[in-house]
C-alpha positions as CSV (number, residue, x, y, z in Angstrom):
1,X,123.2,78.4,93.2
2,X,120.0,79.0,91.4
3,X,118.8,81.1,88.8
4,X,115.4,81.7,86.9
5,X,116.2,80.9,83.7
6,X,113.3,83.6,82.3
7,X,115.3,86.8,83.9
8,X,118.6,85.5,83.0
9,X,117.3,84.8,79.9
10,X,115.8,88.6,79.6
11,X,119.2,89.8,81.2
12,X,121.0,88.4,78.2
13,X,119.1,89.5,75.2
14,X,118.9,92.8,76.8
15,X,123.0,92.8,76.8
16,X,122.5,91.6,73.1
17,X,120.6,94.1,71.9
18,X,122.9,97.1,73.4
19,X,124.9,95.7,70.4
20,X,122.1,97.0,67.9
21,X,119.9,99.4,69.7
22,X,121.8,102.6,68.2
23,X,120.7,101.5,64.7
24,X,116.8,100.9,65.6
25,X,114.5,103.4,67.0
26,X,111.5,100.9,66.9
27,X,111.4,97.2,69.2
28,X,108.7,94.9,68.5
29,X,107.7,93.2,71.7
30,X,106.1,89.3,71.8
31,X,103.5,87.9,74.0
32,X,104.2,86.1,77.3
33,X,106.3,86.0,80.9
34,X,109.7,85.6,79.1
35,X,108.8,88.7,77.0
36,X,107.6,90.1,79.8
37,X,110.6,89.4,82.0
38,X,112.8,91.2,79.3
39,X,110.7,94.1,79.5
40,X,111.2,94.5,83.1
41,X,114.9,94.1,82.5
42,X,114.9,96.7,80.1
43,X,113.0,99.5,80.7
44,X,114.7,102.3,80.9
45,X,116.0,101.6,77.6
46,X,112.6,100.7,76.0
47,X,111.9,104.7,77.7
48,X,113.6,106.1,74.6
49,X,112.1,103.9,72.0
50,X,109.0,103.6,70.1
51,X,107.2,100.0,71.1
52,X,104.9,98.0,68.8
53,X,103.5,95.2,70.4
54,X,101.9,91.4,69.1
55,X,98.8,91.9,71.3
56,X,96.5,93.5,73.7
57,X,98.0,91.7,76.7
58,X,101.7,93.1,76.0
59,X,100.2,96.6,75.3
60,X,98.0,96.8,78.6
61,X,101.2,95.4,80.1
62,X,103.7,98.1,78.8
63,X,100.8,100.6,79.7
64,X,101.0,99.6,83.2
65,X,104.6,100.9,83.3
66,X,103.6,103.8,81.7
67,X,104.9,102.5,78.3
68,X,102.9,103.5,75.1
69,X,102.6,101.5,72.0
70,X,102.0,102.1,68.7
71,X,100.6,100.6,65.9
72,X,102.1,97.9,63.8
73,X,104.6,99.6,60.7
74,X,103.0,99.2,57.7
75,X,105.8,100.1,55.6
76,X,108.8,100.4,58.1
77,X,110.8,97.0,58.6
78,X,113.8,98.5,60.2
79,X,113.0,97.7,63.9
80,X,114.1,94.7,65.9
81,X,111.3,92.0,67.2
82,X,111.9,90.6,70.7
83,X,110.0,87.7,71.9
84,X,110.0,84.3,73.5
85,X,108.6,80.5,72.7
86,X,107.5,77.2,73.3
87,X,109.9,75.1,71.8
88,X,112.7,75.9,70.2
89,X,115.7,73.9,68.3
90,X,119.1,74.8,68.0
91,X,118.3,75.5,64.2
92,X,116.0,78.3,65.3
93,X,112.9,76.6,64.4
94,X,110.1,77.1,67.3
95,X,106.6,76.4,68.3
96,X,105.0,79.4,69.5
97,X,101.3,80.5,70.2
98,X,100.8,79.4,73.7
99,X,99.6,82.6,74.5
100,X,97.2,83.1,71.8
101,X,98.8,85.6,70.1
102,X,101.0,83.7,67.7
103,X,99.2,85.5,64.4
104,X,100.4,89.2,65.7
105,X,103.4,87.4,66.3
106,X,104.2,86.1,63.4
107,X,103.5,89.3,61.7
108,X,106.1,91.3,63.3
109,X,109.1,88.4,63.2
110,X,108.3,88.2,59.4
111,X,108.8,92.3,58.7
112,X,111.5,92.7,61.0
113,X,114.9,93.4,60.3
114,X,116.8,91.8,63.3
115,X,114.9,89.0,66.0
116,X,115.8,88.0,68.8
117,X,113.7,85.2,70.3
118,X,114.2,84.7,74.3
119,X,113.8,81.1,76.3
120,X,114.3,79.1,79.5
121,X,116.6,75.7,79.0
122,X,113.6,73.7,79.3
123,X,112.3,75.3,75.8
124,X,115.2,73.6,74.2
125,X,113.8,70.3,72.2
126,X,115.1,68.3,69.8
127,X,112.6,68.3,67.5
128,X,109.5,70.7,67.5
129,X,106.4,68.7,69.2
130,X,108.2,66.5,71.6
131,X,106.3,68.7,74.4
132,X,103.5,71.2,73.2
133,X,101.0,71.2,70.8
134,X,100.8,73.3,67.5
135,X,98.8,75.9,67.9
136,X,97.0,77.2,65.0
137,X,94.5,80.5,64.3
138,X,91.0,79.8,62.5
139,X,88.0,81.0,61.2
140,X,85.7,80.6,63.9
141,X,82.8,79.0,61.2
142,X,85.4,76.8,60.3
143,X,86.5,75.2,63.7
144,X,83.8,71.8,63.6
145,X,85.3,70.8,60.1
146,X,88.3,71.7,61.1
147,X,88.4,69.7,64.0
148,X,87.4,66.6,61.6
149,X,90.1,66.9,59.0
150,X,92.2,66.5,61.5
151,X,91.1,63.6,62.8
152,X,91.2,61.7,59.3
153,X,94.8,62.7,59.4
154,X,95.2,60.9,62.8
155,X,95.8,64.4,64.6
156,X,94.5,65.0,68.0
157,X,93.8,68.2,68.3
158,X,91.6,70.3,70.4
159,X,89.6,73.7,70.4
160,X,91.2,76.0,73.0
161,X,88.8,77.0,75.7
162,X,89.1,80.1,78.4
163,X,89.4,79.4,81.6
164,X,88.3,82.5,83.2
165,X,84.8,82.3,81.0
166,X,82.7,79.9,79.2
167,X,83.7,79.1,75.8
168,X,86.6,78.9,73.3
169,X,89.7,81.5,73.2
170,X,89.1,84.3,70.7
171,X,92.3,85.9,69.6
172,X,93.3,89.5,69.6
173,X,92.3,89.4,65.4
174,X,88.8,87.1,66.4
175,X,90.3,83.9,65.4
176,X,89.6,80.7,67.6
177,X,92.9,78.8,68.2
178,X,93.5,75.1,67.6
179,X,96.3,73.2,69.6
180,X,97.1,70.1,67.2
181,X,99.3,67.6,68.6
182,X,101.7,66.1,66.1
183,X,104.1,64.4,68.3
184,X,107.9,65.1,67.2
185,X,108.1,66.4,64.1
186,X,111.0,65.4,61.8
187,X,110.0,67.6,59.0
188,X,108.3,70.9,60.6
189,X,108.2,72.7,57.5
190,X,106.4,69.7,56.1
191,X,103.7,69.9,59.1
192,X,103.2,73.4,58.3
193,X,102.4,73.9,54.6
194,X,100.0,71.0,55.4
195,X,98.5,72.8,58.2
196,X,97.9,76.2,56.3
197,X,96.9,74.0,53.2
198,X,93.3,73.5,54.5
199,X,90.5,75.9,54.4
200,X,89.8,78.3,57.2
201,X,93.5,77.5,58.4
202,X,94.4,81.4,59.3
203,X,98.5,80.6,60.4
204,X,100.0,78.2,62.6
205,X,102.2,79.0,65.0
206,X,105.0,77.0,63.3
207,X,107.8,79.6,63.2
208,X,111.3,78.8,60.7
209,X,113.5,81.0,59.0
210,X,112.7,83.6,61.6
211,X,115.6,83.7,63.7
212,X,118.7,85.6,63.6
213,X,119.4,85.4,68.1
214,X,118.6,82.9,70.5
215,X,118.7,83.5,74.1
216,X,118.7,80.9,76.7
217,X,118.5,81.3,80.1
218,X,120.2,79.2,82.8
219,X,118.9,77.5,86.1
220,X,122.5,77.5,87.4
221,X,122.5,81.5,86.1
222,X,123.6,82.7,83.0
223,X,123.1,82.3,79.7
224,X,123.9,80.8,75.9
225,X,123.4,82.7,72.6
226,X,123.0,80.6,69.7
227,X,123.4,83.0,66.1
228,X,121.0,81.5,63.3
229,X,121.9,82.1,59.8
230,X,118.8,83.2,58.0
């Protein structure tokens, strides 16, 4: 028998967060079909909640279902984020971004108090890098030098383009986005202060420390949960 791992992967973390849900009246909701997968799972319960979401494309989504958002807490932490990723190890370190919208992202797993990121099996790596790119938000002016520095530092990388117009991706905050292929990184946290250390280098969608649940869904159905210590 087979499964799609993304809805057994939503049906978990939905059974997860019954654990919680009477402590939070605010979920943070990521960016992509895994996220949207556990949103389909779970709305009747997101009916009763308030919903912040990463970025335009999860907020026309949740609008579509006649779910409203609001904006992002400024001063309330006390919600739980939900989202998926790109890679992910089992010591909750991730790649994530492929969606464009790993700055929003990023914003709402840092000033949450619980997270619970959601994934497919074939997310599941080793090491960050072995299969996608680092995406990273920049100043648009900044993308040409940008573009050199890494290639000094022997780093492919590439300027995201759109495919359904001409041109280069423009985030939901009006950043470009840079995939940069390191290869398998045996020292993430080393790739991403040097990522963020040059100019015009908004965030990179290098995620540790940010993990308290993983969800993984199963192609023969079902599902793991891995608990990170933060």
């Amino acid at each position: 028998m087979h499964c799609d791992p993304k809805k057994e992967a939503a049906k978990g973390a939905l059974e997860l967060i019954k654990e919680f849900i009477s402590n939070y009246e605010i979920i943070g909701l990521g960016t992509g079909s895994t996220t949207q997968a556990f949103i389909m799972e779970s709305k009747e319960l997101l009916k009763n909640k308030k919903l912040i979401s990463s970025s335009n494309s999860t907020s026309l989504f949740l609008s579509s279902l006649g779910l409203e958002t609001k904006e992002f807490p400024l001063l309330n932490s006390n919600y739980i984020y939900i989202d998926g990723a790109d890679e992910v190890t089992k010591q909750g370190y991730m790649i994530k971004g492929r969606g464009g919208a790993l700055l929003g992202e990023k914003i709402l797993a840092y000033s949450s108090s619980l997270n619970i990121f959601v994934v497919s099996e074939e997310k599941l790596v080793n090491k960050l890098g072995e299969k996608r790119p680092v995406p990273i938000e920049v100043i648009p002016k900044a993308y040409p030098y940008l573009l050199n520095i890494f290639k000094r530092n022997n780093l492919r990388s590439e300027l995201r383009q759109c495919n359904a117009k001409d041109g280069p991706i423009i985030s939901d905050w009006g950043g470009y986005i840079i995939d940069v292929y390191t290869g398998p990184m045996d020292d993430p946290r080393y790739y991403d202060n040097m990522l963020r250390s040059f100019p015009g280098v908004v965030e990179t969608g290098i995620f540790m420390g940010l993990s308290d649940y993983i969800v993984i869904g199963k192609e023969s159905c079902g599902y793991d949960v891995i608990r990170i210590k933060r």
